[in-house]
LUMKERO-391349 format. One record per residue (C-alpha): residue in one letter; z, y, x. Coordinates in steps of 0.1 Angstrom, whole numbers. Each point is the difference from the previous one (the first is absolute). Example, Ala and Ser with C-alpha at 12.3 -4.5 7.8 and 13.67 -1.06 7.14 Angstrom:
2
<pt><r>a</r><Z>78</Z><Y>-45</Y><X>123</X></pt>
<pt><r>s</r><Z>-7</Z><Y>34</Y><X>14</X></pt>
END
This chain:
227
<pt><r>x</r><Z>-107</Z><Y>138</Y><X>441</X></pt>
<pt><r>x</r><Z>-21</Z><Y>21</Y><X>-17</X></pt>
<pt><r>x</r><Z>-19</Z><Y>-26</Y><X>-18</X></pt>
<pt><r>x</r><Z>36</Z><Y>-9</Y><X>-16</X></pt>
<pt><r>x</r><Z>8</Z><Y>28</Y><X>-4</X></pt>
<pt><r>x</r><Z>-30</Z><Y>6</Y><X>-23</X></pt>
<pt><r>x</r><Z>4</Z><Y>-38</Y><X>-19</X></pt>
<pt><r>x</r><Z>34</Z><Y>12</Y><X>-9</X></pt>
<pt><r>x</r><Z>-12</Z><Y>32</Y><X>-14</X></pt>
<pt><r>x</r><Z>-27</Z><Y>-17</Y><X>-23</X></pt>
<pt><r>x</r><Z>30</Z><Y>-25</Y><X>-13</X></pt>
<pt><r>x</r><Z>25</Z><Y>28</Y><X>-9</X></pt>
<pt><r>x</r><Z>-32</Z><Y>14</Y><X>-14</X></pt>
<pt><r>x</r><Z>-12</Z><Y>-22</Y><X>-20</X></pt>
<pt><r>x</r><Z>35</Z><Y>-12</Y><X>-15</X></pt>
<pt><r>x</r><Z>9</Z><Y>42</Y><X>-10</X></pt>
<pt><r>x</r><Z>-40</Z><Y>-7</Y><X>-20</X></pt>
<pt><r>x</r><Z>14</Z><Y>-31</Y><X>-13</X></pt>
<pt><r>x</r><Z>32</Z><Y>12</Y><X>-14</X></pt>
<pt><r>x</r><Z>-19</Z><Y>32</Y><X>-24</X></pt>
<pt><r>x</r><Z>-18</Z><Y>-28</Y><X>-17</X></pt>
<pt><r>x</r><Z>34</Z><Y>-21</Y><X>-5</X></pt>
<pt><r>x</r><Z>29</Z><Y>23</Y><X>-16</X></pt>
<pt><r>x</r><Z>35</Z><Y>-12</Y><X>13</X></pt>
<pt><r>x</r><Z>12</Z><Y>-24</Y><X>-29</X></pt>
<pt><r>x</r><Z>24</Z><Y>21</Y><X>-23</X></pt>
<pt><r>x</r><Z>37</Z><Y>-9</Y><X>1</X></pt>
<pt><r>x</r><Z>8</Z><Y>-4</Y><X>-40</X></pt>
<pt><r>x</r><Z>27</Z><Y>27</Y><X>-14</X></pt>
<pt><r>x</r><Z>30</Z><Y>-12</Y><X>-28</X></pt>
<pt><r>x</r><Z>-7</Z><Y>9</Y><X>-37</X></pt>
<pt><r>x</r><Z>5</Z><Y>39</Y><X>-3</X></pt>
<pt><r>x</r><Z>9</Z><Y>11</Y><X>-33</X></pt>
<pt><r>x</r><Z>-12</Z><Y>27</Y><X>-15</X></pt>
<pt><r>x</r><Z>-36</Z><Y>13</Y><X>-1</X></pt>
<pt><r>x</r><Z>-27</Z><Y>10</Y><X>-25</X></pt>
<pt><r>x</r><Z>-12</Z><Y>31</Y><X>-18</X></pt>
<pt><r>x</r><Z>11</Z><Y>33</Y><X>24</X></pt>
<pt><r>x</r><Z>11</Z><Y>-24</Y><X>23</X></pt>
<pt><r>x</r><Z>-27</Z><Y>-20</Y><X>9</X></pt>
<pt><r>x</r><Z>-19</Z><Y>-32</Y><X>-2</X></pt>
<pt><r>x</r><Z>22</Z><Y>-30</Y><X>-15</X></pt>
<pt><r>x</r><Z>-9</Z><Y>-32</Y><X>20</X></pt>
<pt><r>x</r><Z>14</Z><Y>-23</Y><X>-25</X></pt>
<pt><r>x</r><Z>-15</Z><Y>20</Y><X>-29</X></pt>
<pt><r>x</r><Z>-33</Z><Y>13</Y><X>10</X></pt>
<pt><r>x</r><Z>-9</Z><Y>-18</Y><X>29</X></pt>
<pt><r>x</r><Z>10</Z><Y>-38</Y><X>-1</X></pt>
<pt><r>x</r><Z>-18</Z><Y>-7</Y><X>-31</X></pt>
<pt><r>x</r><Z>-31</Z><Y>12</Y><X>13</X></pt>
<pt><r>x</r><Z>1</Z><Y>-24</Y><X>31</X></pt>
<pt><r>x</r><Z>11</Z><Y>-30</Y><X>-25</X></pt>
<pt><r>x</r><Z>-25</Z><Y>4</Y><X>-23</X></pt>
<pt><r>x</r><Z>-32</Z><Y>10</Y><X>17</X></pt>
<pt><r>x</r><Z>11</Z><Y>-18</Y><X>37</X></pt>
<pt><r>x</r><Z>29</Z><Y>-24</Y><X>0</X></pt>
<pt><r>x</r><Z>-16</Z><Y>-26</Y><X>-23</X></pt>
<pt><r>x</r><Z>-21</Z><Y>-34</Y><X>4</X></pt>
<pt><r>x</r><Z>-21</Z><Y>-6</Y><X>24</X></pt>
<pt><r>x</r><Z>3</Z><Y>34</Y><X>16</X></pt>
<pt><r>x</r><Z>33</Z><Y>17</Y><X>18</X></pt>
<pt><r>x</r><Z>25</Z><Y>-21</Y><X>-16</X></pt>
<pt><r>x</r><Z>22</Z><Y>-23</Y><X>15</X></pt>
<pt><r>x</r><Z>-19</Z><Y>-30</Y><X>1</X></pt>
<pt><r>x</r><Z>-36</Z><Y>17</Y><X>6</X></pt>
<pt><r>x</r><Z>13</Z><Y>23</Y><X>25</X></pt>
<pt><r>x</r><Z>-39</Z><Y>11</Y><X>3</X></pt>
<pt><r>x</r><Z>-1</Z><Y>18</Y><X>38</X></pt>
<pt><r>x</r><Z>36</Z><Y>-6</Y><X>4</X></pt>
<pt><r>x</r><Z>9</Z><Y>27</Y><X>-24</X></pt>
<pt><r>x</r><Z>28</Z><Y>-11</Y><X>-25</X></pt>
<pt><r>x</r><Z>5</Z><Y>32</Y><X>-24</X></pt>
<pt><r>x</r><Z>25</Z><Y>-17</Y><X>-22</X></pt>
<pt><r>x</r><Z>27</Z><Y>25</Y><X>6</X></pt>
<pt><r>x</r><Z>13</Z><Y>28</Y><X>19</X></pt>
<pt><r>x</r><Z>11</Z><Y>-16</Y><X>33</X></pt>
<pt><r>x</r><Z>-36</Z><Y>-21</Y><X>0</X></pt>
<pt><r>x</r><Z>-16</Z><Y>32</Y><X>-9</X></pt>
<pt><r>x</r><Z>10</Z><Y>19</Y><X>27</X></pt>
<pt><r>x</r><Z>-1</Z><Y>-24</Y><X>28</X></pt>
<pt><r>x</r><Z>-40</Z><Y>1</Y><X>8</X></pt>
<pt><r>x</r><Z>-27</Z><Y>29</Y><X>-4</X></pt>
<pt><r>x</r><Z>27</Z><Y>27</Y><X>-13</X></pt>
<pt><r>x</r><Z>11</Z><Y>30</Y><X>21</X></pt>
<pt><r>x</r><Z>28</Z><Y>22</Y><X>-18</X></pt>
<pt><r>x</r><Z>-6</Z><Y>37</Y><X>1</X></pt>
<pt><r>x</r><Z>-39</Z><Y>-11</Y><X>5</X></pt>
<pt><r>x</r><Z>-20</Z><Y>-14</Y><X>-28</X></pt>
<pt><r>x</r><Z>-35</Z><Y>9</Y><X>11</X></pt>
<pt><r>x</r><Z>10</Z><Y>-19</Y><X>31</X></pt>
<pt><r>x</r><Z>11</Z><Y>-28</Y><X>-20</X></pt>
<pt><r>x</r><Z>-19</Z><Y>-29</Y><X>-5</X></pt>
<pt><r>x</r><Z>14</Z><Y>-11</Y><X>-37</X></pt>
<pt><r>x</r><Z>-13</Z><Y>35</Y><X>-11</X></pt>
<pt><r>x</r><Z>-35</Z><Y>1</Y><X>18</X></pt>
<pt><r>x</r><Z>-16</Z><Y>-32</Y><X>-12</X></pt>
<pt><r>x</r><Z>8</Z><Y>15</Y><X>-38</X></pt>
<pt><r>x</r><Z>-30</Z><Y>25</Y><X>11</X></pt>
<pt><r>x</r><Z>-23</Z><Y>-24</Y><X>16</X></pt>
<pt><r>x</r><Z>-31</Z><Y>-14</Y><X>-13</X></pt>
<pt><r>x</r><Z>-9</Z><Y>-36</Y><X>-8</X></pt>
<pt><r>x</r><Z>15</Z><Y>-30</Y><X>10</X></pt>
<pt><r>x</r><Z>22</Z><Y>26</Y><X>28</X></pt>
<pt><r>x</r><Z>15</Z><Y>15</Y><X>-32</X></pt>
<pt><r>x</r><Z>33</Z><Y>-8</Y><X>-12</X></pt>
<pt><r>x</r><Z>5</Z><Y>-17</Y><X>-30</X></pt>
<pt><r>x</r><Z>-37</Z><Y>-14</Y><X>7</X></pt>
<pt><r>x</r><Z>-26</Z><Y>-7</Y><X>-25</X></pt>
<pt><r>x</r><Z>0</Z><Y>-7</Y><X>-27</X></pt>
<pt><r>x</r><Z>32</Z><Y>3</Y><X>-3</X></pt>
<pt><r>x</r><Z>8</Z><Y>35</Y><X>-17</X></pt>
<pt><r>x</r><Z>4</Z><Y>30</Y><X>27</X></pt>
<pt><r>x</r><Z>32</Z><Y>20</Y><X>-4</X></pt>
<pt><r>x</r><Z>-2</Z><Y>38</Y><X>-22</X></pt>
<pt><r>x</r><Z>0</Z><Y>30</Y><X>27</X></pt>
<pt><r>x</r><Z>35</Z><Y>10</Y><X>-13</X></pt>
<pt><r>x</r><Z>14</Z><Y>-33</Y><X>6</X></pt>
<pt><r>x</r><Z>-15</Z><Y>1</Y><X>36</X></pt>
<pt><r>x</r><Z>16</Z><Y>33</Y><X>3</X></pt>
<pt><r>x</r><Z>33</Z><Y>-16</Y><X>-10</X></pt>
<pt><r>x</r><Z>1</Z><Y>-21</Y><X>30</X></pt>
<pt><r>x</r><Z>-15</Z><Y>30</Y><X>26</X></pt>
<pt><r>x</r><Z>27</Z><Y>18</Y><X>-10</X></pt>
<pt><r>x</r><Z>27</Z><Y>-24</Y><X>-1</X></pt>
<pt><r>x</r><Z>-9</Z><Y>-12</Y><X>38</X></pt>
<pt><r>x</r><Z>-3</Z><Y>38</Y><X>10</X></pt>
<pt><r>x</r><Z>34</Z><Y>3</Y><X>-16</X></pt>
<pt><r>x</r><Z>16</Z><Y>-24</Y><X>24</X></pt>
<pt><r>x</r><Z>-12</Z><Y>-32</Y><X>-17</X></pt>
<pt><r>x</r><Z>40</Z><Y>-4</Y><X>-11</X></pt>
<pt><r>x</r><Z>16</Z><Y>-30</Y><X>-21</X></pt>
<pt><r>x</r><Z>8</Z><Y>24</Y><X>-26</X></pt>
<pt><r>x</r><Z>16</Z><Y>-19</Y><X>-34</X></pt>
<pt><r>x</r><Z>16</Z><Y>10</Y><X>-29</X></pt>
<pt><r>x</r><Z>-19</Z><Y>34</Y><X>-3</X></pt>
<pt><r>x</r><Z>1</Z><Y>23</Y><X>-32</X></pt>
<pt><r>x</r><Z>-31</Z><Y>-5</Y><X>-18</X></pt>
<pt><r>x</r><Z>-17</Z><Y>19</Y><X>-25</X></pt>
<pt><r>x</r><Z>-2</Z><Y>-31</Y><X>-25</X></pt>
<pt><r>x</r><Z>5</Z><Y>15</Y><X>-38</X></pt>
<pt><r>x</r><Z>3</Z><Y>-32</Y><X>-20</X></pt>
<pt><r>x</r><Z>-5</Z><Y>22</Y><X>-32</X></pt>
<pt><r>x</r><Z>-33</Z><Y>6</Y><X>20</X></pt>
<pt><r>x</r><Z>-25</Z><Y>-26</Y><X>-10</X></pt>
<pt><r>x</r><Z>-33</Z><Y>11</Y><X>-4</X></pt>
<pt><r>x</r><Z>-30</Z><Y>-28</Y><X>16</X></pt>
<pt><r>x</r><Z>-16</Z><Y>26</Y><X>17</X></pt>
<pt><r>x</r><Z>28</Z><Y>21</Y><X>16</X></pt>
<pt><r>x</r><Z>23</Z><Y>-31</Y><X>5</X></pt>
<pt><r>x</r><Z>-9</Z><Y>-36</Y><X>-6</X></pt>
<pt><r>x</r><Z>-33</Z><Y>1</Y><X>14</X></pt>
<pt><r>x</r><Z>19</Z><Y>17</Y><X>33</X></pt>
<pt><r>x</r><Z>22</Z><Y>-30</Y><X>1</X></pt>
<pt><r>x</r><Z>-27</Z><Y>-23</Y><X>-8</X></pt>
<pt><r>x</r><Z>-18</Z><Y>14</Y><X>32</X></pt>
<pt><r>x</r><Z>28</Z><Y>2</Y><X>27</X></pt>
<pt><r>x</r><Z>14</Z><Y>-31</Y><X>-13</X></pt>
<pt><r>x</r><Z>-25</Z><Y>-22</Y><X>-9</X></pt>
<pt><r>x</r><Z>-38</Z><Y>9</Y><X>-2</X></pt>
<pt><r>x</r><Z>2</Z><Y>-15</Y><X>41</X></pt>
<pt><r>x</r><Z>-6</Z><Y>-36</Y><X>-16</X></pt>
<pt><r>x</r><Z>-10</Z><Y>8</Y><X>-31</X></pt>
<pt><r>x</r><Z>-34</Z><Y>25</Y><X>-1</X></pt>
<pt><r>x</r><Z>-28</Z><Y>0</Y><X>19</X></pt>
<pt><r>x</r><Z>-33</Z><Y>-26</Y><X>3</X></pt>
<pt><r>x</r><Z>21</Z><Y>-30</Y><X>0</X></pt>
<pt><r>x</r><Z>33</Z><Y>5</Y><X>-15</X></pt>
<pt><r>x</r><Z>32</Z><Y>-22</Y><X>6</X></pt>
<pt><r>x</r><Z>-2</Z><Y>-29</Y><X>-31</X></pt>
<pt><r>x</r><Z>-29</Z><Y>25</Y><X>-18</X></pt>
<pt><r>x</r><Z>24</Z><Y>24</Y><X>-9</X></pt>
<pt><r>x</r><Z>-10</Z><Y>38</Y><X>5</X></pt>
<pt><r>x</r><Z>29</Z><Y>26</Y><X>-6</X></pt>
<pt><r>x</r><Z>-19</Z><Y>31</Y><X>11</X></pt>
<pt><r>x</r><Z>-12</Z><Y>9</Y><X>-33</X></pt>
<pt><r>x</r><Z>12</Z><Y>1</Y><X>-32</X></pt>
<pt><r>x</r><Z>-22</Z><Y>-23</Y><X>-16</X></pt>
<pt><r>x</r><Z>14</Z><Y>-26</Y><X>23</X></pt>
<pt><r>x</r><Z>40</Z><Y>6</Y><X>0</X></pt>
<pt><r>x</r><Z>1</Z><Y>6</Y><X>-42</X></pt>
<pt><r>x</r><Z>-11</Z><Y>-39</Y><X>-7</X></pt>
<pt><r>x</r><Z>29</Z><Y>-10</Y><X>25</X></pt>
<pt><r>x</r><Z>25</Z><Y>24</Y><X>-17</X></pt>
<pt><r>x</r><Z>-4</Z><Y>-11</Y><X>-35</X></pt>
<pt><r>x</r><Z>0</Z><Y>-42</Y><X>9</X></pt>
<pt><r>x</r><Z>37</Z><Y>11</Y><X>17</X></pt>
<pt><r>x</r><Z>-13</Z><Y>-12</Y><X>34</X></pt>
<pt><r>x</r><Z>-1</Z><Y>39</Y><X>13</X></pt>
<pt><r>x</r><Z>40</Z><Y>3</Y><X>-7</X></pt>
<pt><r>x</r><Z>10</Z><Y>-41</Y><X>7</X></pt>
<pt><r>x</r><Z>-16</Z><Y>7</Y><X>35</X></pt>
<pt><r>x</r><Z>21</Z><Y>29</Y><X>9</X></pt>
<pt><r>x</r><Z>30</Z><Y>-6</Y><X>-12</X></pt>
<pt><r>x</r><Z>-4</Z><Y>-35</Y><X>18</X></pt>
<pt><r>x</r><Z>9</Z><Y>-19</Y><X>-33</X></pt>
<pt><r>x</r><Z>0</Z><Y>-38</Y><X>-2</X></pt>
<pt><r>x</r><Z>-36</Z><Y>-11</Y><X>-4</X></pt>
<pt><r>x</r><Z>-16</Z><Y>29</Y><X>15</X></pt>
<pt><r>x</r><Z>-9</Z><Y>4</Y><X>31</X></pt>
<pt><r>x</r><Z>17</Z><Y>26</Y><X>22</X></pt>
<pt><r>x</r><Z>-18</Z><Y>33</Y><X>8</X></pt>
<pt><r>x</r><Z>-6</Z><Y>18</Y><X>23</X></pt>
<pt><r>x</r><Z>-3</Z><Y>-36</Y><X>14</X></pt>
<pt><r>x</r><Z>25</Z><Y>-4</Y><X>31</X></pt>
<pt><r>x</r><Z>15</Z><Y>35</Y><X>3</X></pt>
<pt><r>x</r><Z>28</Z><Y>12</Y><X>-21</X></pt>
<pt><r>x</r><Z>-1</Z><Y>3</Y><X>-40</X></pt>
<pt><r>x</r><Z>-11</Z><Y>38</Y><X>-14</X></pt>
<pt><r>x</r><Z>32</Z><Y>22</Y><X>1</X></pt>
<pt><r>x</r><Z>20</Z><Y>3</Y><X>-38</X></pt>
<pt><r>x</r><Z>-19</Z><Y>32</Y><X>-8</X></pt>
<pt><r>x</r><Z>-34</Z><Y>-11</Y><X>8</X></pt>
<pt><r>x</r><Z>6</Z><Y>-32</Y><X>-18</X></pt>
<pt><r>x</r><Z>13</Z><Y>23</Y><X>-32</X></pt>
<pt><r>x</r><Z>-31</Z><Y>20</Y><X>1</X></pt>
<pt><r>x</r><Z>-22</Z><Y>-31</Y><X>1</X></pt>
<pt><r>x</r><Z>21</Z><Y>-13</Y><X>-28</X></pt>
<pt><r>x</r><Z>-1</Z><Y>33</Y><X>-24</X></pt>
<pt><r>x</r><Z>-38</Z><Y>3</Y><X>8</X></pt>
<pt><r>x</r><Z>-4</Z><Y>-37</Y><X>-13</X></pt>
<pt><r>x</r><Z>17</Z><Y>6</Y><X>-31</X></pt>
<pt><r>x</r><Z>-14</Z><Y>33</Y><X>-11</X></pt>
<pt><r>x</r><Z>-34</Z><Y>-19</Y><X>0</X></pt>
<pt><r>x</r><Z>-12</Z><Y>-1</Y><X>36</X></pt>
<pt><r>x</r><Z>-20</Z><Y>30</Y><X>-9</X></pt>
<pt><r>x</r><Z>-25</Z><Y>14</Y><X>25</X></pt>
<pt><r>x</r><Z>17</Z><Y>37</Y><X>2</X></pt>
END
């Protein structure tokens, strides 16, 4: 009996060690609306891009890769594996940002994420990891600078694919040098607005909002200056 007894204590045991290395899978909430500036992170507007651009593309955690059974495509595939709302250092979508080599996440040489936007995502899963949309943003389209806005929007939006050693169809928009040639051919502006002939950016996520797209478009025709 007490041998039993014993083989059904090191079972229990050994399923409690399992289940702290496997979070219980996250039940998706509805859209919340609302969000952003004092009232915290904006899934749709801060976060989402980041996954689509530097995660949910070809080859790696889209769809049809589905690299380690992760799709991170949007928010209900976001949440269902490695994420643990109210947690992110106990998250696994947020600790592979910080690992090194071929652990980290996006891995070389694909480019690594800035420490604010990893600080966007902490704090968005410590917040409750919710489906927030239609947030209040601080998006001034009489703001157009390269430095203060369009190279933020290049980076959260599109430097995933295109930076880094090998960038998607040779085209680098982490620098200036390499999104000024694209704004003056009209392939910077065709792209975004997802005009006919162009092809679609942010690739497979959801076209820039109006006043992002207006501050790309007065940037472009004040020169493209490097301000």
């Amino acid at each position: 009996m007490k041998k039993v007894t014993a083989i059904l204590i090191g079972l229990i045991t050994i399923g409690v060690l399992s289940c702290k290395h496997e979070p219980a899978a996250v039940i998706p909430q509805g859209p919340v609306s609302g969000g952003g500036g004092n009232n915290g992170v904006c899934f749709e507007a801060d976060v989402l891009p980041l996954f689509q651009s530097y995660c949910a593309k070809s080859g790696c955690h889209n769809a049809v890769s589905q690299q380690g059974d992760y799709i991170l495509d949007n928010y209900a595939n976001i949440v269902r594996k490695g994420l643990v709302p109210g947690n992110a250092t106990n998250s696994k979508v947020y600790k592979v940002l910080f690992e090194n080599g071929n652990d980290k996440m996006p891995p070389p040489p694909n480019a690594d994420l800035t420490p604010a936007q990893k600080a966007i995502i902490g704090q968005w899963i410590n917040e409750g990891a919710k489906n927030t949309v239609n947030c209040s943003t601080a998006c001034d389209s009489n703001q157009f600078k390269y430095s203060a806005n369009i190279s933020v929007i290049m980076q959260n939006h599109c430097t995933g694919c295109h930076s880094g050693a090998t960038p998607s169809a040779n085209i680098d928009l982490s620098t200036w040098p390499g999104v000024k040639p694209l704004a003056v051919n009209g392939r910077l502006y065709g792209s975004v607005t997802h005009a006919n002939g162009y092809s679609a950016m942010p690739k497979n996520a959801a076209k820039l909002s109006d006043c992002k797209i207006a501050q790309v478009r007065k940037w472009i025709a004040s020169g493209s200056p490097n301000n």
